[in-house]
N, C-alpha and C positions, 0 to 999 in steps of 0.2 A: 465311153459307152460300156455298160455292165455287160462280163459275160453270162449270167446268169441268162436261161431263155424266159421273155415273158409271158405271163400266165395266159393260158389260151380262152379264151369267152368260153361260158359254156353252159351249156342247153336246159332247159327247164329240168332236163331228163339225170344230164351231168349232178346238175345244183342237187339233186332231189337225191341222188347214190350220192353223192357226198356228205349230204348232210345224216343219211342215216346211219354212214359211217363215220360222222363225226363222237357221238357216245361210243365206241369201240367196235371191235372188227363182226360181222359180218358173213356169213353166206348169203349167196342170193336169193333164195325165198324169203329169208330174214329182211335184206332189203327191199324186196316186195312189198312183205306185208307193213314195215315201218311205213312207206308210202304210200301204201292204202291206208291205213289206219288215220295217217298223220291230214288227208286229204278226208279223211270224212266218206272214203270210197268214191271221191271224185277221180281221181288220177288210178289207174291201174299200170301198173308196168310188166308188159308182158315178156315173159324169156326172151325173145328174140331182142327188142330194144334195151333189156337189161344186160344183154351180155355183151348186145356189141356196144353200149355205153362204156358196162367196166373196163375192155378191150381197151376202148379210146382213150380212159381214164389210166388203166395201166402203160400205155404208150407216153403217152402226157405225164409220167410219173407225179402224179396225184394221187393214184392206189396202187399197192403192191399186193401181192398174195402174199397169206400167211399160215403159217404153221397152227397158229391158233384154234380152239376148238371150244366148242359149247361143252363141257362137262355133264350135263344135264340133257342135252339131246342126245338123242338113239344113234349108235354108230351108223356112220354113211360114209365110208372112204371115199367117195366120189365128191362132195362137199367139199366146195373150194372156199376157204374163210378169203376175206378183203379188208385191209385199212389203211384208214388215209396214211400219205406222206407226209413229212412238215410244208412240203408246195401243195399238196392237196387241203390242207388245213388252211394255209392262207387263202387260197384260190375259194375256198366255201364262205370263209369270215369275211371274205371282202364282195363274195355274192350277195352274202345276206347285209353286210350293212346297204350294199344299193341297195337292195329291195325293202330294207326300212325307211330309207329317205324316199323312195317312192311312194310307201304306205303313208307316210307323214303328209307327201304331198297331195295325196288324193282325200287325207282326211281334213287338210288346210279347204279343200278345192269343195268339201262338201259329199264326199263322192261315197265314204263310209264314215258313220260315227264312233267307231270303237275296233281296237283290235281284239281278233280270237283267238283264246290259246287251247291247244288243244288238250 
């Protein structure tokens, strides 16, 4: 049996801070708006579920806080940057391949004719 722990399920909410810290690190309004944007303004993630996502996500070592900073945004010491772990990376690539074999399957099923990229 591996000691490694295994990767925890994780939430529409989890998937969605993951993936926007997948192209690199992150503050949280940055991961807001990457999920609004990327949703079409369907999905809003409001502070309170984003933070305590990252929380769960920094427990789960999947994210760490980082030193990291936007060069190009206006200082805000209070601005906490986030990016993935090398288990946070796997834990999102293997979200998203399920949720491509499920988009295959609903396109097999009739269900959608085409994927959308945003």
């Amino acid at each position: 049996m591996s000691s490694a722990k295994a990767l925890p399920p994780l939430t529409p909410a989890a998937f969605q801070v993951l993936l926007a810290l997948a192209s690199g690190a992150r503050h949280g309004y940055g991961v807001m708006t990457f999920v609004e944007d990327t949703t079409g303004g369907t999905v809003k993630l409001g502070p309170g579920t984003l933070y305590r996502t990252l929380a769960r996500l920094v427990a789960d070592d999947l994210v760490s806080e980082t030193e990291a900073a936007d060069p190009d945004a206006p200082h805000d010491a209070r601005r906490r940057y986030y990016e993935l772990t090398a288990r946070g990376r796997q834990a999102v690539r293997q979200e998203a391949e399920l949720l491509a074999n499920l988009v295959e399957a609903a396109q097999r099923a009739g269900l959608i004719t085409t994927r959308r990229c945003a």
